[in-house]
DRENMI-677827 format. One line per field, with one value per residue (C-alpha): x, y, z negated; residue number from 1; residue in one letter. Coordinates in pm, whole numbers, plus 50000, padded with zeros to 5 digits. Layout:
BEGIN
x: X,...
y: Y,...
z: Z,...
num: NUM,...
residu: a,...
! end
This chain:
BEGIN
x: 33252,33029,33140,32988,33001,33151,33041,33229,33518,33626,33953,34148,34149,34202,33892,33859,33517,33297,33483,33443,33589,33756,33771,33603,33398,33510,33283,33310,33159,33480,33708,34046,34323,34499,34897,34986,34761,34972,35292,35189,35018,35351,35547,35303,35290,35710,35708,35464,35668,35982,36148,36138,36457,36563,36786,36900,37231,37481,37703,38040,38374,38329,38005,37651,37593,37485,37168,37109,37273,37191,37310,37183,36829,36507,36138,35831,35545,35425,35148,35063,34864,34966,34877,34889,34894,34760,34746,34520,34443,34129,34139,33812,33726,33564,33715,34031,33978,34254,34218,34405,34359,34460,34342,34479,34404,34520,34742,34943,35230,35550,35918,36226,36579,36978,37178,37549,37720,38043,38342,38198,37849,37743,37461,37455,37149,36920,36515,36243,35876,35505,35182,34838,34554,34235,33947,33751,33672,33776,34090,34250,34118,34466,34216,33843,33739,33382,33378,33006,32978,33181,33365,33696,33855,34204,34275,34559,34632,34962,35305,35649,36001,36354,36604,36955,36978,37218,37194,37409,37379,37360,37306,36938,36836,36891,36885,36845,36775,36692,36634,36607,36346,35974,35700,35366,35038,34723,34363,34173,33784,33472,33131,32941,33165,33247,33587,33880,34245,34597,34910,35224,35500,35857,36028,36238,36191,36367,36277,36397,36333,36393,36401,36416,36530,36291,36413,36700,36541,36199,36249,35978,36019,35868,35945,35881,35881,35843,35780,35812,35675,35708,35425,35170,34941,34658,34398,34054,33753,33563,33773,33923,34293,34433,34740,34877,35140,35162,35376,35283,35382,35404,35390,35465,35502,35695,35778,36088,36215,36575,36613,36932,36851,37156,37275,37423,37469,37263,37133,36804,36813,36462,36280,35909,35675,35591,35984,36014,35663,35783,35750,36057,35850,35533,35319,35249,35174,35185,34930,34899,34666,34664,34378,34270,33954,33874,33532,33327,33047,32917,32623,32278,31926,31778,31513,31576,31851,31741,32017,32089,32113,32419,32537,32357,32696,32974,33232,33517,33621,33854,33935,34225,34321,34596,34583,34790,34687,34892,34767,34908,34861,34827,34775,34601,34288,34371,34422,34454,34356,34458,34365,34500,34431,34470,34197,34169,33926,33566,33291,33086,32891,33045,32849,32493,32282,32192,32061,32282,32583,32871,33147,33159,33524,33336,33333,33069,33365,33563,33925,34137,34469,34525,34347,34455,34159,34254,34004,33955,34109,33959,34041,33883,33927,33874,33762,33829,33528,33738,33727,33828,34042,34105,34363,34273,34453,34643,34475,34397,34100,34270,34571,34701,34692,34513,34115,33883,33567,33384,33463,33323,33462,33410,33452,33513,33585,33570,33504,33216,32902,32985,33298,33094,32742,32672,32961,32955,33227,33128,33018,33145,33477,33457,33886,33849,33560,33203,33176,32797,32658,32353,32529,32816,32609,32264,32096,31819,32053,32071,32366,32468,32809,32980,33051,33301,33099,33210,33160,33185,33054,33054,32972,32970,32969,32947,33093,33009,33117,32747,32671,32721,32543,32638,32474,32603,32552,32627,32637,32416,32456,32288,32094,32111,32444,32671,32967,32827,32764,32432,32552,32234,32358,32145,31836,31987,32147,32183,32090,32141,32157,32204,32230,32490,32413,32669,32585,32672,32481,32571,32925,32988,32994,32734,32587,32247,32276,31975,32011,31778,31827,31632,31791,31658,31735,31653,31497,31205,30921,30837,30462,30489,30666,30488,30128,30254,30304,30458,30759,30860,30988,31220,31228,31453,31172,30989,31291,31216,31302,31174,31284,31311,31381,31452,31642,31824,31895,32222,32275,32591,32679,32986,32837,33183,33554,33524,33215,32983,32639,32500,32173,32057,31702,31673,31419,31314,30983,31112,30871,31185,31491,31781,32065,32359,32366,32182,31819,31710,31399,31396,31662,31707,32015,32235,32449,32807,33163,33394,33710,33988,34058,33937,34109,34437,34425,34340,34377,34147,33791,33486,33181,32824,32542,32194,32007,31671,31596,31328,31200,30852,30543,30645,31014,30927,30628,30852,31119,30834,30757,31084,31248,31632,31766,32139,32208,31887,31646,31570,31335,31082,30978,30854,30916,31017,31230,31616,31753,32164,32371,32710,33005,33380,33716,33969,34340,34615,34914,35095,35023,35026,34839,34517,34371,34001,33766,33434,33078,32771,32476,32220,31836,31593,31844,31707,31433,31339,31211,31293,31652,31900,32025,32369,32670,32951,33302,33539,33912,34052,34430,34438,34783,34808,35074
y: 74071,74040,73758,73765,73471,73442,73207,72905,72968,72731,72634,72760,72465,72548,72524,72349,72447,72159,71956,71841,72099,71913,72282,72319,72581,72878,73179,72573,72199,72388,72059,72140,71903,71828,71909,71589,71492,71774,71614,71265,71374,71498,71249,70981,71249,71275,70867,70860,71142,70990,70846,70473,70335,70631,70544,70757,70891,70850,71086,71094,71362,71482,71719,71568,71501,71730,71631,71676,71972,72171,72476,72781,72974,72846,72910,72732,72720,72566,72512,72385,72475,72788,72795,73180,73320,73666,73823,74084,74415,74633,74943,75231,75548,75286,74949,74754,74370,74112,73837,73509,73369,73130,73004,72833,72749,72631,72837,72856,73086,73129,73118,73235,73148,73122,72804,72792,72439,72415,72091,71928,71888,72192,72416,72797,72964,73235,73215,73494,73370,73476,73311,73389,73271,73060,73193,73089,73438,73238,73129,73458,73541,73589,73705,73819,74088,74160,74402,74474,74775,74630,74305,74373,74143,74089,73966,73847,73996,73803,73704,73584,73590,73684,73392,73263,72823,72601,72301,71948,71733,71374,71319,71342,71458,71822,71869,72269,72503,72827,73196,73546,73870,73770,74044,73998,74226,74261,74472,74525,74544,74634,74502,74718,74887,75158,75141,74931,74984,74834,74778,74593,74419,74234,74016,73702,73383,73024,72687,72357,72116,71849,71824,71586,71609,71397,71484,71682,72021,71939,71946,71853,71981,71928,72255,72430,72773,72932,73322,73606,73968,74265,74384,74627,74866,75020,75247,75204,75410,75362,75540,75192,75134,74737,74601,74239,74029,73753,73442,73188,72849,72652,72316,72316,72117,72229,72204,72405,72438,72515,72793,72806,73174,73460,73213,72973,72636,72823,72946,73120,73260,73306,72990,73029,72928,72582,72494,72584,72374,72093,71761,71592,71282,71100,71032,71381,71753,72058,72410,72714,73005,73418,73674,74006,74178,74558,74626,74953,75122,75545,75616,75517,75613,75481,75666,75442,75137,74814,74632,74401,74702,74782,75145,75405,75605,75514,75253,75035,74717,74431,74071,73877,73478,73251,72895,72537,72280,71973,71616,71290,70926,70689,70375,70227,70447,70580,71011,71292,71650,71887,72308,72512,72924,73272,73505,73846,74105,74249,74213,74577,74624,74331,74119,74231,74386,74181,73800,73800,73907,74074,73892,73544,73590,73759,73646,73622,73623,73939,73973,74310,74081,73730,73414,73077,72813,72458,72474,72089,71814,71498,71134,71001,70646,70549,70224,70124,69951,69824,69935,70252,70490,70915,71126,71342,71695,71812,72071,72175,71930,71620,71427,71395,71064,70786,70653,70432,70587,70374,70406,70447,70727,70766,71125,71173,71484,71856,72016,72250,72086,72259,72136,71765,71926,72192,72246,72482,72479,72851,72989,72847,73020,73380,73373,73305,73380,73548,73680,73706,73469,73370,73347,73114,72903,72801,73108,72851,72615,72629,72404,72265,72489,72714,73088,73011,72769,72463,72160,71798,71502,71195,71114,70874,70931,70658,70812,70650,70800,70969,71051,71067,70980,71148,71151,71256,71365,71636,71799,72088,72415,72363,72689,72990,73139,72992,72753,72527,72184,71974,71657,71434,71240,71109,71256,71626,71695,71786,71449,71543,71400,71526,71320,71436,71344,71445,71513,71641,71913,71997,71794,72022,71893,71962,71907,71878,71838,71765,71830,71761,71816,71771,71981,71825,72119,72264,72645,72846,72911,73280,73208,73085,73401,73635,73484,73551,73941,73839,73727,74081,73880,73696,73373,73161,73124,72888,72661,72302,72042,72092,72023,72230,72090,72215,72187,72286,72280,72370,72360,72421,72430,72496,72714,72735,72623,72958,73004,72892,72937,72857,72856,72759,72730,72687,72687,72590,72559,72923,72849,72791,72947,73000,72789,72856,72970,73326,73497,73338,73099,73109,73196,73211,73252,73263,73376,73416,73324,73409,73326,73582,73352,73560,73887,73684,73701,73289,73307,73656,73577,73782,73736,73837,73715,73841,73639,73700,73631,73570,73514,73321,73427,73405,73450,73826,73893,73851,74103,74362,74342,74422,74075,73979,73672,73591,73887,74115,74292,74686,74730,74719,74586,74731,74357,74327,74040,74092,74207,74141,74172,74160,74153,74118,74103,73878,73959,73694,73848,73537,73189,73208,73549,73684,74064,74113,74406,74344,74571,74440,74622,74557,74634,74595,74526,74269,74240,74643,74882,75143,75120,75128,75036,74998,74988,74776,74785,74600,74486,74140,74004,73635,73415,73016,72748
z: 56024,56333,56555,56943,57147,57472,57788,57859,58099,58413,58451,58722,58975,59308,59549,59870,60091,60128,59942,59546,59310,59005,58789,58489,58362,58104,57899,56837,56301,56229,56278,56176,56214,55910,55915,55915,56194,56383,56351,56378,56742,56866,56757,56935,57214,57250,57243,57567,57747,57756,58065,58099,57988,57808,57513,57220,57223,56920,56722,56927,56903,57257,57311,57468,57767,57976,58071,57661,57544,57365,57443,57618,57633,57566,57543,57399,57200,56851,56636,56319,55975,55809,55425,55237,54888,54826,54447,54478,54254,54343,54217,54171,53983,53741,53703,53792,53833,53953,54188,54334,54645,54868,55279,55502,55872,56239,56404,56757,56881,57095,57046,57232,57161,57217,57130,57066,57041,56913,57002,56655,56706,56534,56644,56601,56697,56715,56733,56739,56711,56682,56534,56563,56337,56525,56622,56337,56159,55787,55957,55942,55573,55327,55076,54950,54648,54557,54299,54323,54558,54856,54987,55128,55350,55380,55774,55973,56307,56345,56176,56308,56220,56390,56251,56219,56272,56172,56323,56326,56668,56657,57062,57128,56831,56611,56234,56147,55850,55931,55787,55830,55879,55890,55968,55944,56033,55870,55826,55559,55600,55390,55403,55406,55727,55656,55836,55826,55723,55944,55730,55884,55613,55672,55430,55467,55559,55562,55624,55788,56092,56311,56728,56989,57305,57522,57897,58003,57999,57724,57323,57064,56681,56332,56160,55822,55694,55353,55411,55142,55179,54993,54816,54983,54884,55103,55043,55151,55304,54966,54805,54576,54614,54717,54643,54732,54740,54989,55062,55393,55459,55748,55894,56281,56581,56883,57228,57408,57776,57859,58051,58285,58287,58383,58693,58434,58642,58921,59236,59105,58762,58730,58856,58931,58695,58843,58841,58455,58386,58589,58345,58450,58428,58608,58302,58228,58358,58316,58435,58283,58384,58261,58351,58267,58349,58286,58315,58285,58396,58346,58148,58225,58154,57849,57611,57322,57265,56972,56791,57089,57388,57618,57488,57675,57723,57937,57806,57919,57774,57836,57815,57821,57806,57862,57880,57851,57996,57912,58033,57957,58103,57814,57972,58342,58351,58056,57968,57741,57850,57575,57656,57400,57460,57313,57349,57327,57374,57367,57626,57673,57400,57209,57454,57423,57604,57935,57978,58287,58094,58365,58247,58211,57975,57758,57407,57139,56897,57012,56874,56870,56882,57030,56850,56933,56996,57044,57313,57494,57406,57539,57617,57952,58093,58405,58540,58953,59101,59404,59788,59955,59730,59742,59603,59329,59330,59058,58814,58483,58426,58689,58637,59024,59173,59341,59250,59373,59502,59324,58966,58653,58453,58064,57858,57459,57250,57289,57607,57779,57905,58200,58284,58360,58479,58706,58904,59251,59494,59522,59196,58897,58727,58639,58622,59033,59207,59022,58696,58605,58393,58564,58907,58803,58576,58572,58331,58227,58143,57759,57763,57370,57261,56988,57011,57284,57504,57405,57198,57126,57309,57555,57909,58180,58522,58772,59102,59545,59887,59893,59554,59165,58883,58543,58202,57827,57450,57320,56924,56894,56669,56321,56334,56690,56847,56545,56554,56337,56428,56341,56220,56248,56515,56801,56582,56684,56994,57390,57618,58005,58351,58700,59015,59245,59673,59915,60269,60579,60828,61151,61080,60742,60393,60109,59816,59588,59217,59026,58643,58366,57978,57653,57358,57032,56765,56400,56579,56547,56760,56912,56865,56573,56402,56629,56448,56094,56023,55744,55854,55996,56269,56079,56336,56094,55888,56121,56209,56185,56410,56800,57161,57455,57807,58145,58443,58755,59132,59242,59588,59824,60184,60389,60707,60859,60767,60559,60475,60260,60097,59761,59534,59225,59006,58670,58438,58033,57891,57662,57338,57076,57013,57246,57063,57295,57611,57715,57709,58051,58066,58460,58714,59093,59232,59538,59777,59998,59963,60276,60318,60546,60798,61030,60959,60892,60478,60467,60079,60056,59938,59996,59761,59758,59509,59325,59051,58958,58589,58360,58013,57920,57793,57411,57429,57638,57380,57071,57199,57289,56923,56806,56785,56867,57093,57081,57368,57421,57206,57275,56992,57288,57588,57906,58068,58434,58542,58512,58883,58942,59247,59237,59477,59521,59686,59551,59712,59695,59600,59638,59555,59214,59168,59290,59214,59213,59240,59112,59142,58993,58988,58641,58717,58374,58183,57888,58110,58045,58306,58039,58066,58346,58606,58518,58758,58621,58739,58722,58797,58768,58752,58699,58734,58765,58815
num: 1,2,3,4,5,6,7,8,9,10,11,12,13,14,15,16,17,18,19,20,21,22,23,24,25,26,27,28,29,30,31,32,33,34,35,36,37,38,39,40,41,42,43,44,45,46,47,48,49,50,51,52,53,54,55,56,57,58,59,60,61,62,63,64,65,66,67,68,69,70,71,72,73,74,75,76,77,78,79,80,81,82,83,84,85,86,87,88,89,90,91,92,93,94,95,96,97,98,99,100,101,102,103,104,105,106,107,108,109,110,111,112,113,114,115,116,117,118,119,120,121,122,123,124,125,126,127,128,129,130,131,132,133,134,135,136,137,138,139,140,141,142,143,144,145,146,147,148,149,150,151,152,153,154,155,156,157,158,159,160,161,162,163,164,165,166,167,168,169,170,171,172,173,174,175,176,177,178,179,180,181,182,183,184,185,186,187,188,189,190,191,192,193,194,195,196,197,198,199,200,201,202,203,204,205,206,207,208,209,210,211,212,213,214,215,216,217,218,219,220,221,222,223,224,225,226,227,228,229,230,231,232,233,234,235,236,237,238,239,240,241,242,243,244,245,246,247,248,249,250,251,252,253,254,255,256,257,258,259,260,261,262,263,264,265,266,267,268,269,270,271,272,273,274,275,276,277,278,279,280,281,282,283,284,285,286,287,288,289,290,291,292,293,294,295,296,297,298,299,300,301,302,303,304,305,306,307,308,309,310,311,312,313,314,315,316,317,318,319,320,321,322,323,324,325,326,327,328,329,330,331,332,333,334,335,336,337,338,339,340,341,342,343,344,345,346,347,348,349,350,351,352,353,354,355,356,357,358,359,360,361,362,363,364,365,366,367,368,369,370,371,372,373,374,375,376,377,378,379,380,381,382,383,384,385,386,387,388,389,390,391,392,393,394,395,396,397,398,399,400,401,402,403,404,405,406,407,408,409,410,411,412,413,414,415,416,417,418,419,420,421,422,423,424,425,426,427,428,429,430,431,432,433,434,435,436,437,438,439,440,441,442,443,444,445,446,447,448,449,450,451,452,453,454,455,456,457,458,459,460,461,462,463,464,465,466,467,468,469,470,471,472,473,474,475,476,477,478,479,480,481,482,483,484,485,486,487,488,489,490,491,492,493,494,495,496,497,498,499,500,501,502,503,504,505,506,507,508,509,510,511,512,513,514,515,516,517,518,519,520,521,522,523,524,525,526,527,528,529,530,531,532,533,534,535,536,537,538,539,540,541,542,543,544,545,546,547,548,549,550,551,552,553,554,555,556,557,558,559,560,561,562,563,564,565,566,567,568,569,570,571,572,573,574,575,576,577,578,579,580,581,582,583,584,585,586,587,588,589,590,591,592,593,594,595,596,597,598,599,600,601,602,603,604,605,606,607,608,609,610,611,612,613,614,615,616,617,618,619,620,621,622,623,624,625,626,627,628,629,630,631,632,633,634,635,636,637,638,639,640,641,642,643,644,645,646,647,648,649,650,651,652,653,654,655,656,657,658,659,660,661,662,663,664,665,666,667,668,669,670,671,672,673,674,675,676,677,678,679,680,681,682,683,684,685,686,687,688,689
residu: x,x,x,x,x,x,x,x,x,x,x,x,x,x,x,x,x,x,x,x,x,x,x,x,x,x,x,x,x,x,x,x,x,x,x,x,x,x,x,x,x,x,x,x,x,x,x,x,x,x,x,x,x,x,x,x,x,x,x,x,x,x,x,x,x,x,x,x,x,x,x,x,x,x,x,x,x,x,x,x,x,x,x,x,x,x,x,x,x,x,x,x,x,x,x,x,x,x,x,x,x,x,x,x,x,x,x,x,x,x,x,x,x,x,x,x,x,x,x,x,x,x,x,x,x,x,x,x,x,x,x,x,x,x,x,x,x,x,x,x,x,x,x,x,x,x,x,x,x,x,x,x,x,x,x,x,x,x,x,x,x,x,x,x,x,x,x,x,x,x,x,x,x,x,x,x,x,x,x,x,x,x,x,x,x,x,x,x,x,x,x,x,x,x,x,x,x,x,x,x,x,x,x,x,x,x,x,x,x,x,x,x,x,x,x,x,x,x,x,x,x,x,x,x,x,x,x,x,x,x,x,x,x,x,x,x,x,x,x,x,x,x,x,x,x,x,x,x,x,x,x,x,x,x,x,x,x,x,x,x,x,x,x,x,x,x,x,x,x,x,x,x,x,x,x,x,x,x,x,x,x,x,x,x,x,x,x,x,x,x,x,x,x,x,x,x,x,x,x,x,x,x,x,x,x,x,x,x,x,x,x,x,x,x,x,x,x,x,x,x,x,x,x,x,x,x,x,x,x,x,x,x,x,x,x,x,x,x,x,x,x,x,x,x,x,x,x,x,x,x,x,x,x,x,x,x,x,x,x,x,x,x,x,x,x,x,x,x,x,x,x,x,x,x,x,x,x,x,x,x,x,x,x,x,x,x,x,x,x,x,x,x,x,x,x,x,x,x,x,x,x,x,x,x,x,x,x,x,x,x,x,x,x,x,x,x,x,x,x,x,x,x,x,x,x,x,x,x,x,x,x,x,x,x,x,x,x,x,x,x,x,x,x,x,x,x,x,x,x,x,x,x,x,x,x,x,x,x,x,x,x,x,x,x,x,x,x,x,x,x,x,x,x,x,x,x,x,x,x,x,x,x,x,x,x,x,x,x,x,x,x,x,x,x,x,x,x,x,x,x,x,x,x,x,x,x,x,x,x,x,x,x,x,x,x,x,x,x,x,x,x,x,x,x,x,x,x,x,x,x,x,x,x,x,x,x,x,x,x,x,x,x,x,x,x,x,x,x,x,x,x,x,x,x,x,x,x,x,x,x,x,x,x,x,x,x,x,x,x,x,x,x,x,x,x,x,x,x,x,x,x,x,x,x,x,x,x,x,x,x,x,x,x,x,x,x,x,x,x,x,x,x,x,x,x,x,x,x,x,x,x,x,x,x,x,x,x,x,x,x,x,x,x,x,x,x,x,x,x,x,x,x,x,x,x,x,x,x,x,x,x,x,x,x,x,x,x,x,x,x,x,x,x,x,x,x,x,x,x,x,x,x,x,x,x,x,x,x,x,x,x,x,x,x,x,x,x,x,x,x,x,x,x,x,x,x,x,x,x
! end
């Protein structure tokens, strides 16, 4: 399978002009957690979240109390480590060979339910539920057959299960076993591709758990399943037949919010979704965000198209995520930021085609049905310095509360470059305001990440009234656009700084951030390959270890209450590989962003932007001769530098949902004068709490 990458992605904070935006930007070594890392995480999570003071109740004749029962709809999500079986048979006009397999791998889902307590304590329940596989392409793999003329994948899409519980109360806490239907669906694909084959199953499933009510309206679970389906048999575009049988177990962790839906103990049946993520307790919160984007654009000129090109003809593509973000307080100073997501979708042209790339939720791994990615999860402590203090808004990426100014704050784990360096009040998440890649990042910026824009690493930022000083390391990929991690620590890697100074002009807020970073990687060298014919520019074979440093100037300034101007400049010395990031060696950027005040939509924002982008001597020369970067390569090269402007309108429906329209217009695509321009539309829906 071909897996794209997509940009790293903001999350959805909500932006104040001229003042300092806590979001976190959007567009992954393959660490899994084991199972039992899972369920030892949520039971240390469920012993932080509870209320202080909060005892465990005891088995009794007369029924819970309410602020514990158990009765009555619910909703929540899981995940876990799912573990399959496939027996394969592949079948041909001239052999028939046999085959066992078995993979496992992270997975995430959702579950819905009804609860029924009776006068003794016992539970009677029904629960519907659906899982999807991680993003990693050999997470989703039930089995693998090479029979010497073509590998055949065996993938799943997604499984679930509609099921019966019986459960037996003992106060807070809920034994069950459980069974019923489970359904699962799968594809089949051959290497070479020469098309691909659906099938859907059912069978049965049963299993057992454990759940724990922690407040009066939050559950956590431990739960297992054993699922059984009936034996399928598909045939294939090669003309070979291929049968399985497949069994899955699971290991899950849970949580589950009562619902007092239908007016039950009422006024409003259907809270909002703030109400229903509300954490019942001060050491923990709750956000969530949704969006869509449809994007399109008609047919353009364009006499000849290279591995790498946007298709010629007219297409439409979209993308879709949805995202948890759950953040705990673990001690004084101390936090947890955890950002599980689903992803779905394809950018145009399975994101290829442009170094300022129209759609910054575009993936590089693109995914016909949901794929859950653990995303971020990171601790951060926090150390006061003393003196004046601020209050820090509540948001995906900020725990609400009072700071010092002065502080010192310290970063661990996995999380985008971006979501430390290169923020923009302005500019800087595609789910809210821009969506071109070079106008809501820093093109030049070859920032260290996986296929999905982010990574592990560490950072310290020491924060003042007037300014902020922030520096960190970051794992690199082991080899171009993969999500493989070099593990020569310190020796391979991402170092970067950038000097924040805070200001004010003619009585309005801004800001200057200076960034500077030195990737130290295992790539090859455009001259290099370009000076040896025979390597039919095959750029792998000159990878050794080399660095490649750049940096940026990000600039913003509120003009009015609702307006406000930005810019940026970037730029990297362009002799190596790109590892991460885009085709861009040089960028200018800047623009617009107007708020309806004055035409009495306050929440309405207006935006208008270009970027000018560039490629270096060698990195433009080795495309012209035919070579590939992780996004561009024609074939050929009739180099001019990349031209983008792009506007939109973003509508607040309410508070909680916004409705975009989006135009961008593409000049030299890939830095070609022999293709384009291209007109992309597009249409964005995106949803927070």
């Amino acid at each position: 399978m071909i897996v794209r990458r997509r940009p790293a992605r903001p999350t959805s904070a909500r932006r104040d002009f001229g003042s300092r935006e806590l979001s976190t930007p959007h567009n992954r070594i393959s660490l899994r957690p084991s199972a039992s890392a899972l369920i030892a995480g949520a039971a240390t999570a469920a012993a932080l979240l509870l209320p202080q003071g909060a005892a465990a109740g005891g088995i009794g004749k007369q029924r819970p109390d309410p602020a514990y029962d158990w009765s009555g709809f619910y909703v929540g999500a899981h995940a876990g480590y799912v573990r399959g079986h496939a027996g394969a048979t592949l079948q041909d006009a001239t052999s028939v060979a046999q085959n066992s397999n078995g993979a496992g791998g992270i997975t995430a889902g959702a579950q819905a339910g009804y609860n029924f307590v009776t006068g003794s304590n016992l539970l009677l329940g029904v629960e519907a539920d659906i899982s999807f596989p991680s993003y990693l392409p050999q997470n989703a793999v039930l089995s693998e057959f090479d029979n010497g003329t073509a590998n055949t994948l065996q993938h799943l899409d997604y499984y679930g299960t509609v099921r019966a519980r019986l459960g037996v109360i003992a106060g807070r806490w809920l034994g069950y076993v459980t069974g019923g239907l489970a359904f699962e669906h799968e594809r089949y694909l051959t290497d070479p591709d020469v098309g691909r084959v659906m099938n859907a199953r059912i069978g049965w499933a049963a299993g057992a758990g454990v759940e724990y009510g922690f407040t009066p309206n939050w559950s956590a679970r431990v739960e297992y399943l054993y699922s059984q389906y009936q034996n399928a048999t598909v045939d294939l575009p090669t003309g070979a037949s291929y049968a399985t049988s497949l069994n899955l177990q699971t290991v899950r962790v849970g949580v589950n919010r009562k619902m007092d839906w239908f007016g039950t103990g009422s006024t409003d049946a259907f809270p909002s979704l703030a109400a229903v993520a509300d954490p019942e307790s001060g050491r923990w919160e709750i956000h969530g965000q949704t969006t869509f984007i449809g994007q399109g654009y008609p047919s353009f000129r364009a006499p000849y198209s290279g591995t790498n090109s946007l298709f010629p003809g007219a297409q439409f593509k979209n993308t879709w995520s949805t995202s948890l973000f759950a953040n705990v307080r673990l001690w004084d100073g101390g936090e947890f930021y955890f950002n599980p997501e689903f992803l779905q979708g394809y950018g145009l042209s399975d994101t290829v085609g442009a170094g300022g790339f129209p759609n910054g939720e575009a993936q590089k791994s693109g995914f016909a049905y949901p794929h859950f990615s653990p995303s971020r999860f990171y601790l951060r402590q926090t150390f006061g310095l003393g003196g004046e203090q601020e209050q820090l808004a509540s948001s995906g990426s900020q725990l609400s509360g009072k700071a010092d100014i002065s502080r010192l704050t310290l970063q661990v784990g996995r999380f985008s470059v971006i979501d430390v360096f290169d923020g923009n009040s302005y500019a800087h998440d595609p789910r809210r305001d821009f969506m071109n890649w070079s106008i809501w990042a820093s093109g030049a910026f070859d920032y260290a990440a996986d296929k999905l824009g982010l990574g592990y690493g560490a950072t310290a930022e020491l924060n003042q009234k007037q300014w902020a000083i922030r520096a960190g390391y970051f794992l690199v990929d082991a080899e171009s656009n993969s999500n493989n991690y070099d593990m020569k620590l310190l020796r391979r890697g991402e170092y970067v700084a950038e000097l924040e100074t805070r200001y004010s002009l003619f009585g309005l807020p801004g800001k200057l951030r200076t960034l500077g970073f030195i990737n130290s990687t295992y790539s090859g060298s455009y001259r290099e390959t370009l000076n040896d014919p025979s390597l039919n520019l095959d750029i792998t074979q000159t990878r050794r270890g080399r660095i490649k440093y750049g940096y940026a100037l990000n600039l913003e300034q509120a003009v009015t209450d609702d307006i406000g101007v930005f810019g940026r400049w970037s730029w990297n010395d362009g002799k190596n590989e790109i590892m991460a990031f885009t085709d861009i060696d040089s960028s200018l950027s800047g623009g617009v962003s107007i708020r309806g005040q004055r035409w009495g939509r306050p929440d309405d924002v207006i935006g208008i932007a270009g970027a000018l982008n560039g490629l270096s001597r060698d990195h433009r020369d080795f495309l012209a001769a035919g070579g590939l970067g992780p996004l561009i390569g024609d074939g050929a090269l009739n180099y001019r530098r990349e031209r983008v402007f792009e506007s939109y309108y973003a509508l607040a429906l309410n508070s909680s949902w916004t409705a975009t329209a989006d135009y961008q217009l593409i000049a030299n695509p890939a830095y070609n004068a022999d293709r384009g321009p291209v007109s992309v539309f597009s249409g964005r829906v995106h949803g927070e709490f």
